[in-house]
N, C-alpha and C positions, 0 to 999 in steps of 0.2 A: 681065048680070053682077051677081053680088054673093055677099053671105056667106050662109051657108046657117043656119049654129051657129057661134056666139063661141067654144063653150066644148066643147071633148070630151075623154076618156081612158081610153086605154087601157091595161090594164095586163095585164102575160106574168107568171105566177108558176111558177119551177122551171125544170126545165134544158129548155128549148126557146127557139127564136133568136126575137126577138121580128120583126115584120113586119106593116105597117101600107101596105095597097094602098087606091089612090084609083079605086072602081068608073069604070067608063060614067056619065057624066053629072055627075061631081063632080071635085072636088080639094082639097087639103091645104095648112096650112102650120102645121107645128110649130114651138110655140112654144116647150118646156122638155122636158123632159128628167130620169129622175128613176133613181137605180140604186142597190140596197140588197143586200149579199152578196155581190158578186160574184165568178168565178172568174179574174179578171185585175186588176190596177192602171191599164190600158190599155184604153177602148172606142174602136173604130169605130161613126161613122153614116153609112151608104150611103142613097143616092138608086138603087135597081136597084144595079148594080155599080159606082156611083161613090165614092167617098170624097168625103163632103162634111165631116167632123168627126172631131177626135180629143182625147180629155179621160183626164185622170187620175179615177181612179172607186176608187181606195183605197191603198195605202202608205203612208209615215212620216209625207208633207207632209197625205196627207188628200185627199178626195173633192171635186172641182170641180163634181157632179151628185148631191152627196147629198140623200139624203129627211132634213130635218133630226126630230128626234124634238123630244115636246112636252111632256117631263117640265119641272118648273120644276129649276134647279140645285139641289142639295141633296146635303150629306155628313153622314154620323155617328162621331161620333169617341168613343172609350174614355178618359175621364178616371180616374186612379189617383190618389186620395187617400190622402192618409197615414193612418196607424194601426197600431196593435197588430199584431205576426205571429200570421201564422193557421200551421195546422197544415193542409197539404194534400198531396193523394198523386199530383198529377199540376201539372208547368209548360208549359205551350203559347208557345212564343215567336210573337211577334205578326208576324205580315205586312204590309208596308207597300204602298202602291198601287203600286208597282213592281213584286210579285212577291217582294222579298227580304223575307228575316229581317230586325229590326231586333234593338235590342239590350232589348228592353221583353217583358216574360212575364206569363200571366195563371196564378195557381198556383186549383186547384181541386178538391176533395176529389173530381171524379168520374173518369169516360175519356173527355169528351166533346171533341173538336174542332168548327171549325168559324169558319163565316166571322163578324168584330167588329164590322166597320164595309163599308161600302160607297163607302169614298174615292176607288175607281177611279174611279168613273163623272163624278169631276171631272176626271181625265185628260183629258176628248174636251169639247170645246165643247159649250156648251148649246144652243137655240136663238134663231140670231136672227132668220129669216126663212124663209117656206116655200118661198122660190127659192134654186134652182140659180144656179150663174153665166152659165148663158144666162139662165134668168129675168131675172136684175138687170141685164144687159147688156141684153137687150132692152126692160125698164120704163125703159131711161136712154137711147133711142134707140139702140142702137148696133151689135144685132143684130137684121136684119129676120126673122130666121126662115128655117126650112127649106121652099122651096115643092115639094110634090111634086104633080105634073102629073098629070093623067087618063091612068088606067093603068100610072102609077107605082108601084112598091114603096118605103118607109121600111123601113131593117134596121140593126136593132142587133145587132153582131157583136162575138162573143168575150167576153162576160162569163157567159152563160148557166151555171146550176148548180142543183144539186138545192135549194139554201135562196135563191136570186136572185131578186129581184123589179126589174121593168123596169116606168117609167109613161111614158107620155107625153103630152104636153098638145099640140091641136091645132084648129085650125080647119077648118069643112069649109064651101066654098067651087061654086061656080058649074065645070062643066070649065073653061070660056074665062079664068079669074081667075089660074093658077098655072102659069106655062112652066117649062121647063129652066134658059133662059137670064139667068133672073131674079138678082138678089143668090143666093148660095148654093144658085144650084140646081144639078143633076147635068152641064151645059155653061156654068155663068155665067163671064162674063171678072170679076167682082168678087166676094170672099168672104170674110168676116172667123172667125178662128181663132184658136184659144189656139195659139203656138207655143212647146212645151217643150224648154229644154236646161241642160246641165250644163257641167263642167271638165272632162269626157273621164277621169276618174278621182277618186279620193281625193284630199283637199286638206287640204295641213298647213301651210302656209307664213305668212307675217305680209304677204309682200308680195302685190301684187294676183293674183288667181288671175282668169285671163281663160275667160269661158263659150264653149267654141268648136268645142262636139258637141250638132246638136241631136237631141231624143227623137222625132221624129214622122217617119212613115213618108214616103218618099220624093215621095207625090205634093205633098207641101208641100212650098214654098219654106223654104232652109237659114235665108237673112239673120234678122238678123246672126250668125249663131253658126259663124264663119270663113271666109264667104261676101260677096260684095256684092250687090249689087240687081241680079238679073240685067237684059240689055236687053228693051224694051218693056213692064217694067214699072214700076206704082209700089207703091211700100212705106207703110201708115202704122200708126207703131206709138198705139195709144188708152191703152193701160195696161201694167201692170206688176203679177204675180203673184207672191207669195215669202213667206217668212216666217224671222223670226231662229230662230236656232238656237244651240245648245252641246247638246255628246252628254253622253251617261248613262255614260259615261267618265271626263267631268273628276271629280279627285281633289284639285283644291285646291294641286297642284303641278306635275302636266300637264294644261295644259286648254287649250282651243280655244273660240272662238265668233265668233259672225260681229260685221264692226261698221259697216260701209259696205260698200254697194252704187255702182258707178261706171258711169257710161255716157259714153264719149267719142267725139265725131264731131269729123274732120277738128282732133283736136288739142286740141280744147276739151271741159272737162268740163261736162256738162251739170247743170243747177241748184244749181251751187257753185262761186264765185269763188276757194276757198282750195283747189280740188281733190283733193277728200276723197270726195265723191261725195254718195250722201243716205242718212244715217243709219238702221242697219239690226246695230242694238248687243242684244247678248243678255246679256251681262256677267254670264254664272254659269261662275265658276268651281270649284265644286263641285255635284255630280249632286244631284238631290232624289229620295229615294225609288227610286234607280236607274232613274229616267225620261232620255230626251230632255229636254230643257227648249225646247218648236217656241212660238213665238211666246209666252214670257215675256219677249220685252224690249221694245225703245223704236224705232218707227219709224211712218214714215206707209204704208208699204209693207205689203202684207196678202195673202193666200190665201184668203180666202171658202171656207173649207171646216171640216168638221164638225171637225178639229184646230186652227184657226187662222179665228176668226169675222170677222175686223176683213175691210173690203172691199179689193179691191184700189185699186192709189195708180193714178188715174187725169190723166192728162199735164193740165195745165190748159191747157194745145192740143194737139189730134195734132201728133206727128213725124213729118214728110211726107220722103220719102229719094225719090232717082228713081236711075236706071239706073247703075252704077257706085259711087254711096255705098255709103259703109262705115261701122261702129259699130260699136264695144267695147265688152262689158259686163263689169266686175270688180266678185269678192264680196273684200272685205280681211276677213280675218283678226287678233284678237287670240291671241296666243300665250305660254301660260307653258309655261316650262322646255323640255321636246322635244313640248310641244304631243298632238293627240288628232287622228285622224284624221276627216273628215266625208265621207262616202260619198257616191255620186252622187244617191240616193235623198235624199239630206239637204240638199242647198245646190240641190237643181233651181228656176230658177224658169219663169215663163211668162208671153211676149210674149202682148199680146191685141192681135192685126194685121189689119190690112183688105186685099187683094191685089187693085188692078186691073191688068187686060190692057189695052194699046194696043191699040185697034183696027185 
């Protein structure tokens, strides 16, 4: 028994399924995970035909297995200094990183358009690490890795496309080193997962809006998101994925954004005596540049993804739930006037959970 290689990857580039088999005489354990373009906001990772993993890989909130890029942050902006009027035969109203017109014109004797600055690309996080959220989860103990067994398939499903590229980092391994039955393997009774959900709709309110639909495909466990811990097993939540928010909506007189995140078991709210929940405040009430405004404001709570870099808020002890418990999880709402709608893609966030089976 032992390791063969520390260090391997492979990588799929373009529209074919990616698939990673462990010959005769060896085996695997995927470490990260890595997905740039893809044709869904949703991946599967299958062990053969099992569902061992489900991750958001693109939408509003951002990528949980992005290939972070290695440009340093940098914007260029058009300063207009004062002076004399010029005589010119064309005005080009300026574009702001949102997409819209602003109210600023560059007047110029030619016909020439064309792009001023390059503000967008401060839209999207910079980089702050070349892992994924399995990566960081597993450099912090918390994710052992994907073990696939001699004669085993690794597949990534459903993001494939003509500009997609799929990597993945693994170990190659001894046959005898990597079962099924291991942490997250394709029959293990224990396996830890992002668990994504929402409010089951749009959410305008000021009062607590409870999370009680979740996003991931049926072979996961609901809890908490309107379910309890079913029998025989136990529940433990490690962390907490999310990020504040106000839409590219607010107008400074209806506006919307989030301000507390609430978690209550058996009546009690969890790390807040004054019942308010934990701090998760975005407090723009007017749009910038006709953006979203995803993780400009103030919390210890984070989404580790290439729109919202900050790490996720992780429990300073697992929350350990057994058979029967139940927990609530509420995003509060600050609201002016008739308020701004936040869509499900907008307030999603995501349990990071461990599931064991009784034996």
């Amino acid at each position: 028994m032992g390791m063969k290689n520390p260090f391997m990857l492979k990588t799929v580039i373009g529209n074919t399924t990616f698939s990673l088999k462990a010959d005769p005489g060896e085996s695997f354990l995927v470490r990260d995970v890595w997905i740039v373009s893809p044709s869904a906001n949703y991946v599967n990772l299958k062990i053969d035909r099992t569902l061992v993993g489900y991750f958001r890989c693109g939408g509003t909130l951002g990528s949980h297995l992005n290939m972070h890029r290695g440009r340093a942050q940098h914007s260029h902006s058009l300063e207009l200094a004062a002076g004399a009027a010029i005589t010119a035969t064309n005005h080009q109203q300026i574009t702001n990183s949102g997409g819209s017109a602003s109210g600023l014109y560059v007047a110029n004797s030619g016909t020439t358009d064309g792009d001023g600055t390059r503000a967008l690309d401060m839209s999207r996080s910079g980089e702050q690490s070349a892992l994924t959220l399995l990566g960081l989860l597993g450099s912090q103990g918390l994710f052992a890795g994907y073990p696939v067994a001699e004669g085993q398939t690794f597949v990534i499903d459903g993001v494939k496309d003509s500009d997609s590229i799929v990597m993945v980092q693994y170990e190659v391994h001894d046959a005898e080193d990597m079962s099924g039955d291991m942490p997250n393997g394709s029959h293990a009774s224990e396996y830890t997962f992002v668990n994504y959900g929402n409010c089951g709709a749009s959410i305008q309110a000021t009062a607590d809006n409870l999370f009680s639909t979740p996003k991931n495909p049926a072979e996961f466990h609901d809890f908490p998101y309107g379910k309890v811990v079913p029998p025989n097993y136990e529940i433990t939540l490690l962390g907490i994925l999310g990020s504040t928010f106000a839409p590219k909506e607010n107008d400074g007189t209806d506006y919307s954004y989030t301000k507390y995140l609430k978690m209550v078991k058996q009546r009690e709210t969890l790390f807040d005596e004054d019942r308010n929940g934990i701090l998760f405040i975005a407090r723009n009430t007017s749009s910038k540049a006709n953006n979203d405004m995803i993780a400009e404001g103030w919390s210890p709570i984070g989404n580790y993804t290439d729109e919202d870099a900050k790490p996720p808020f992780l429990f300073p002890a697992p929350l350990v739930f057994l058979p029967g418990d139940e927990l609530n999880i509420y995003v509060t709402l600050e609201i002016g006037s008739s308020g701004q709608a936040l869509a499900i893609d907008e307030h999603e966030i995501g349990l990071i959970t461990t599931v064991r089976r009784a034996a």
